[in-house]
N, C-alpha and C positions, 0 to 999 in steps of 0.2 A: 959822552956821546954828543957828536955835533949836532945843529938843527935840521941838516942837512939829512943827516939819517935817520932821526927822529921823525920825520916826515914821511921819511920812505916803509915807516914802522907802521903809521898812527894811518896811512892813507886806505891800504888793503883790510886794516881791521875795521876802521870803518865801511868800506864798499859790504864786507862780508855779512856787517851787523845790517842791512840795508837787504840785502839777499835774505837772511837766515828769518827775519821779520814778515817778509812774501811769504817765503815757503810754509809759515806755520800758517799762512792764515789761508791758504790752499786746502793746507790739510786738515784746517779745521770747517773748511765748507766741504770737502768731501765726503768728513764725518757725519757733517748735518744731513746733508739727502740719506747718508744710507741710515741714520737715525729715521729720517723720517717714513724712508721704506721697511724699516726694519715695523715701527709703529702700524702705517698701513698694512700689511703681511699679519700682524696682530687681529687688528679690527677687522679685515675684510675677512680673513679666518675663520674670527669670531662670527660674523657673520654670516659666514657661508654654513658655520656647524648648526647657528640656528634654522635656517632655511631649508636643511638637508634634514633636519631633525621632524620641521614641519615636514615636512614630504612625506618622509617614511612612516610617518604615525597616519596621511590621506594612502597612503598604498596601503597599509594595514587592514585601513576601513574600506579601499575599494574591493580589496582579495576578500576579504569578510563578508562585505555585501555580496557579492555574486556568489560565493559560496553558499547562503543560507540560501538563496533562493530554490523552492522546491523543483524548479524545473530542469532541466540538463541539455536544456538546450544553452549553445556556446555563446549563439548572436544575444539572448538576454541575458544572460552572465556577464556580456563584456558592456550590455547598455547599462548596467545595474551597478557595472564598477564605474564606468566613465560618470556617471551621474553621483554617484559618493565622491569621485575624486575631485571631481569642479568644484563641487561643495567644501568641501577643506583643503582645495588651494587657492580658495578665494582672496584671502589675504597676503598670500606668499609674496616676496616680492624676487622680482626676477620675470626670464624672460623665457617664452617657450617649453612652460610647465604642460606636460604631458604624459598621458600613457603611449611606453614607447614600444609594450609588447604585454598580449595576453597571451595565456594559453589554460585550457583545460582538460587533464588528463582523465576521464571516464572510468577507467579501471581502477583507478587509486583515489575517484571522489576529488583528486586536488588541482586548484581555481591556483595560478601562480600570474602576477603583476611587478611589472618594471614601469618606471616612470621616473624622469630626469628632467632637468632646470637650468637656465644659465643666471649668474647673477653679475653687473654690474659692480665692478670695481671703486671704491673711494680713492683713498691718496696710494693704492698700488696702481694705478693707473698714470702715476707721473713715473714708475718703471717701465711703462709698457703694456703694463696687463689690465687689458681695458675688459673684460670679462671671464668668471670662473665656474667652471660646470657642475654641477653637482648629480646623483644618482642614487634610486636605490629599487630596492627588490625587495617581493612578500610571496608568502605561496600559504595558503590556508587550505586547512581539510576537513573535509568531514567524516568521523567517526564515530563507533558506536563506542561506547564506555562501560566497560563491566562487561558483565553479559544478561542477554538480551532472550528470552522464550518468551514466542510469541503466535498464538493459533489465531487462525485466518478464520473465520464460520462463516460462512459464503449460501448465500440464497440459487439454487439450483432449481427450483420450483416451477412449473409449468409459466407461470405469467414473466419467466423472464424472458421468455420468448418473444416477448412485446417489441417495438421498434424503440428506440434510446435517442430517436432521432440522427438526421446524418446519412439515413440506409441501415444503419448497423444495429444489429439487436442487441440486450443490455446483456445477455449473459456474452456477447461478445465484448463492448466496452468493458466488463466486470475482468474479465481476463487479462486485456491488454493491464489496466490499473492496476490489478492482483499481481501480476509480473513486474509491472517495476519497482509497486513496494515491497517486493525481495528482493530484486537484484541491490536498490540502493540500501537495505538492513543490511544483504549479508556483504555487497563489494565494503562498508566500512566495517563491519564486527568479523568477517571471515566466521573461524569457527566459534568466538564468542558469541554466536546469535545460533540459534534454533529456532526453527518457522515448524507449525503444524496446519494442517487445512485441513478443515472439518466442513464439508460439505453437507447440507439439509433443507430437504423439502417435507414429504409426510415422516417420515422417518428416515433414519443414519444407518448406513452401513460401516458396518467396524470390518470389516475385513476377511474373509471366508476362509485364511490361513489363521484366525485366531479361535476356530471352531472348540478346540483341543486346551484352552486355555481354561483356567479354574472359575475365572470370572465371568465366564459362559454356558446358558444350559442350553443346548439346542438336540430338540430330538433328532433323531436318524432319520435319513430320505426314506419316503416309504413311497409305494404307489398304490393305487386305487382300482382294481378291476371292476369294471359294468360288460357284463353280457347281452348281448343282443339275440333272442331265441330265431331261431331258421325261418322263413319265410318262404310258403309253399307258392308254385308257381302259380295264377289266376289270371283268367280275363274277363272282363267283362264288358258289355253294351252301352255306347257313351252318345246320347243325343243330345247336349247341351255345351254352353262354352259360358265361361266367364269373362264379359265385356267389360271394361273401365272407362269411366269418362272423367275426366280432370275440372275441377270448379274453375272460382274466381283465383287467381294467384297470390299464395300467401304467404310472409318468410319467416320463421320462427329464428329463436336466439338460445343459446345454451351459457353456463358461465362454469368455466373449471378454473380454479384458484384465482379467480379478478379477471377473468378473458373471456370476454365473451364473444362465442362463434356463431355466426348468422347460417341458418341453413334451410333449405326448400321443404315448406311442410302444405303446399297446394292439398286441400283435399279430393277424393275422385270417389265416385259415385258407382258400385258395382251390380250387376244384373246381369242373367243367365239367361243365353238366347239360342234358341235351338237349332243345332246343324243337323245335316246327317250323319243318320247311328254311324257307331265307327266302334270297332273293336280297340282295348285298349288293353294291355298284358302289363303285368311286373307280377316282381316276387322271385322265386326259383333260391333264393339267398341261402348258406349254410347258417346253422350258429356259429356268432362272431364274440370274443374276449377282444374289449381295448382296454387300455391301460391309461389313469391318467397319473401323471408321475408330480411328487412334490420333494420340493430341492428347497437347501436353503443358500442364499444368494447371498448372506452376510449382514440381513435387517436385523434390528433387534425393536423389542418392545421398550418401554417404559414400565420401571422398576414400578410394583404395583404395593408394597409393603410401607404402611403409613406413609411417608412423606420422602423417601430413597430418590421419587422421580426427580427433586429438587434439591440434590448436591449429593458427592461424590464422597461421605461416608459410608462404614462398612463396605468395604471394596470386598470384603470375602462375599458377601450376597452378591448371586449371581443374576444377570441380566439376561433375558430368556430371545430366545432367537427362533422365527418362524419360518417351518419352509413354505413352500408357494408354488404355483404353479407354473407362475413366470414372474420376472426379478421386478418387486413392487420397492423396490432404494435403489439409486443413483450409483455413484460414484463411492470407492471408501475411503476411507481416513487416512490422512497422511499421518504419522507418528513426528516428535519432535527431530528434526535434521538439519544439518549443514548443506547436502546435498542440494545443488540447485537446480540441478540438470533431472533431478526426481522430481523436487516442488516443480519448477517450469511444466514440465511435462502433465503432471498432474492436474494442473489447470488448465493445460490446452487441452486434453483430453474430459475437462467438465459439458456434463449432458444436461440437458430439462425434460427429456421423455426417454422412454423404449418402449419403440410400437406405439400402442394403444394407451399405455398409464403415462399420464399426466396430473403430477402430483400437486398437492395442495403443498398450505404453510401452514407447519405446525414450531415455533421458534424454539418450543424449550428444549425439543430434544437436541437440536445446533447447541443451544448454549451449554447444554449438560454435558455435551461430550468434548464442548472446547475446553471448562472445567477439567475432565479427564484425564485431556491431554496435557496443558500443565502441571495435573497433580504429581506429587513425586510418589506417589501409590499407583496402584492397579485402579484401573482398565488397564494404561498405558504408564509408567515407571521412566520414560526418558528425562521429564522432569525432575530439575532439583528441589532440594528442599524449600518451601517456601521463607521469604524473608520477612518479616515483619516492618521492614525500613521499605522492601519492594525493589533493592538496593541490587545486591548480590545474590540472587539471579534478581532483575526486574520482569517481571511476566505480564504482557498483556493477551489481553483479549479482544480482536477487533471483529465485531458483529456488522453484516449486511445482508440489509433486505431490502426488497421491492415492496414490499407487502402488508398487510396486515395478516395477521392469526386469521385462519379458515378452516383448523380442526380442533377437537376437545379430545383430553385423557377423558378414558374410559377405565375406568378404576375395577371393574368389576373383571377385567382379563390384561389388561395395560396398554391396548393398543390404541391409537388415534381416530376418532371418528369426525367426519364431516361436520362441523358447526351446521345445527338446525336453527335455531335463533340465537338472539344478542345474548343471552345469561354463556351460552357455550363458548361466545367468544371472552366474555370478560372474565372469567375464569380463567381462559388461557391465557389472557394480556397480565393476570393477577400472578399466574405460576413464569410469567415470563420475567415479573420484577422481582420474583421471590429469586431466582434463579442469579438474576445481574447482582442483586442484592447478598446472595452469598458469594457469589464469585470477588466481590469487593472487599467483603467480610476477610476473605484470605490476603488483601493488599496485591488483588491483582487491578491491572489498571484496565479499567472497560472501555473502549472506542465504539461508537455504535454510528453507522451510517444508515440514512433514510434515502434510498433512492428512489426517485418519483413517486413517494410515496405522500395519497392523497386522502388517510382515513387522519383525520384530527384525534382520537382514542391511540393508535398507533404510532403518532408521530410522539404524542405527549409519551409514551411508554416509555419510546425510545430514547427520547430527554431522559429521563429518570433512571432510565439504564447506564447512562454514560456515567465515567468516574467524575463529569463537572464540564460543564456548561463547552468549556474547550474541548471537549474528549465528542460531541455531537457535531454529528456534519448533517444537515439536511440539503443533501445533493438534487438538484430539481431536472438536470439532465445528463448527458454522458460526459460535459467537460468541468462538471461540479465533482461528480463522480474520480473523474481522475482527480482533481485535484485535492478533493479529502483523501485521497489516499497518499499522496503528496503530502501531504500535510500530514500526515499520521506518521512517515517515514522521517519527516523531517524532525518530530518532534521526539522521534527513538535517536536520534544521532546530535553530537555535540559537535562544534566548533571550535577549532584552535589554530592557530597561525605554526606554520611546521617551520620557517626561515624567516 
């Protein structure tokens, strides 16, 4: 081969090795960015799963806070989450950490939160991507767990008639609280919860349909004739009148169960002053038969046989029932139910008088029959069996009063009489702890509220009543009053994050 074509050999293999030398090193820098975006796309990743992970654990805790909170109002739910979420995105890092959506469903108890983030980009930002979003969602509820019986024993007594401050009187406030802590037991437990309301002033009405029941003795309505003999017509010569003259002005006071009513008792000075005679007739009357009629309305006594008045052994001994002349108990017993629209009604329909009787407080017959009502025996059988954990069913018992004790058992026939002095009430404040004290005995849980209640003897009772220091509310007006009952619903229901 000549030099001449050896040249024209050796000239293009070189130009090409001069080429081929470029091109790799092109493609080894095109290698290296997407190296290094490949690494950024790693770390900012990794970073964003941390950032996203803090997030969702502050939405956890803001749907959790507002959920626990006793109230149902929305605007403090969503202040109650916003102020949990600031707090654990304090350290986030990223831009535009927010809640981006509340909501609170009422009917189903469930508090649900959205809240999102942007983060700053490291080395993906030499692709372009100079920020990346992140998002998440919670929804928390509350529920009751297991099941739930629970008797209301509600103070209906003359002194609730008192003002609760505000305008409104406490057995009105008592109502409105007594209705939301069912709606919010049974909107989370549905039919796992049973509610019973056991209404009590001097005595409890069990129900005028349970007449026929073996746990009751009540005699038959009878009536009473008084005769009035005939009254023959007369008249006779009238020269005189009875003149009144009124003293100095004077106001006397009365007290029926802690109330006391101011009323005109001026005295007046009488003397007979002589008119002209005047004829004056009556009489002419047949003999008259009236009738005075006695009913029973659904009271019962206090079991009067050793010690029966204070717990709900021997259910075959029967509890005696009296009739009357006109209906001396309230309101009757609700039985354990699911029905709301019964319970509801049954508290808006709670009274403190008829007519003329205005009843005192006598505590233990409430408590005995809110025992009753939970037990799985007679009076009332809606009750399951008791649990010794308090577990499977859990039973409470939530007691409220205005008042102190202001009658005494009367052992010698079982009815309630008027405390005369202090020995009649500490007696009753003694069968009142005897009573909470068995009810515990069974691992029922006692809630006891004190509303405006101002006897030191009855406040302490009511401590000692309760299953533990958390189980006492001493309510001093109508929005303490709502809120122990708040607080009593809240602490029948649990908390779990449902998403």
């Amino acid at each position: 081969m000549s030099p001449s074509a050896m040249d024209l050999f050796v000239r293009p293999a070189r130009r090409f090795r001069r080429h081929e030398s470029g091109a790799t090193l092109t493609l080894f820098a095109i290698a290296g960015v997407a190296l290094v975006c490949m690494a950024g796309v790693v770390i900012d990743y990794g970073r964003l799963t941390k950032e996203h992970t803090s997030l969702q654990a502050a939405t956890d805790a803001a749907a959790l806070a507002a959920a626990r909170l006793p109230s149902k109002d929305a605007t403090a739910m969503q202040a109650a989450a916003n102020k949990f979420f600031v707090a654990n995105t304090a350290n986030l890092n990223g831009s535009n950490i927010q809640i981006t959506k509340f909501g609170f469903e009422e009917s189903t108890g469930t508090v649900s939160v959205e809240a999102s983030g942007a983060l700053d980009t490291s080395l993906m930002s030499i692709a372009g991507v100079k920020t990346m979003g992140y998002s998440s969602r919670s929804a928390a509820v509350k529920e009751v767990t297991g099941t739930v019986e629970m008797a209301l024993v509600l103070d209906n007594t003359w002194s609730m008639s008192e003002s609760a401050g505000g305008g409104g009187s406490k057995i009105t406030v008592l109502k409105s609280a007594a209705k939301n802590l069912i709606n919010t037991i049974l909107t989370q437990g549905g039919t796992n919860v049973k509610i019973g309301i056991v209404p009590f002033a001097d005595y409890v009405n069990v129900g005028v349909g349970n007449r026929s029941q073996p746990w009751m003795s009540v005699p038959a309505d009878y009536s009473v004739p008084k005769t009035t003999p005939a009254v023959p017509y007369t008249c006779k010569t009238v020269s005189t009148k009875q003149v009144c003259t009124k003293g100095a002005p004077k106001t006397c006071t009365s007290t029926t169960d802690g109330v006391v009513t101011s009323y005109d008792c001026t005295p007046q000075t009488c003397v007979q002053q002589p008119v002209t005679p005047y004829q004056s007739c009556s009489g002419g009357t047949p003999e008259k038969t009236t009738y005075t009629n006695y009913k029973w309305y659904g009271c019962v006594r206090s079991r009067k046989t050793g010690e029966l008045r204070l717990n709900d052994s021997e259910p075959t001994t029967p509890y005696l029932g009296f009739p009357e002349t006109s209906q001396r108990c309230l309101n009757p017993i609700v039985p354990l139910t699911s029905d709301k629209t019964v319970l509801t009604s049954a508290i808006d329909n709670l009274i403190i008088n008829i007519g003329g009787y205005k009843p005192s407080t006598y505590i233990p017959a409430g408590l005995l029959w809110g025992v009753n009502v939970l037990s799985p025996t007679a009076p009332f059988a809606e009750g399951k069996t008791y649990d010794p954990a308090n577990k499977m069913p859990r039973k409470a018992l939530v007691l409220m009063t205005d008042g102190a004790n202001t009658m005494y058992f009367r052992a010698s026939d079982g009815t309630h009489q008027n405390a005369t002095n202090a020995g009649h009430v500490t007696t009753t404040n003694n069968d009142t702890s005897k009573l909470c004290d068995y009810a515990k005995s069974k691992k029922i849980e006692v809630f006891t509220v004190a509303f405006a209640v101002t006897d030191v003897a009855a406040k302490t009772m009511l401590q000692g009543c309760a299953s533990g220091s958390a189980n006492y509310y001493d309510a001093t007006d109508s929005a303490a009053l709502s809120a122990a009952f708040q607080s009593i619903g809240q602490s029948l229901t649990s908390l779990r994050l449902s998403q």
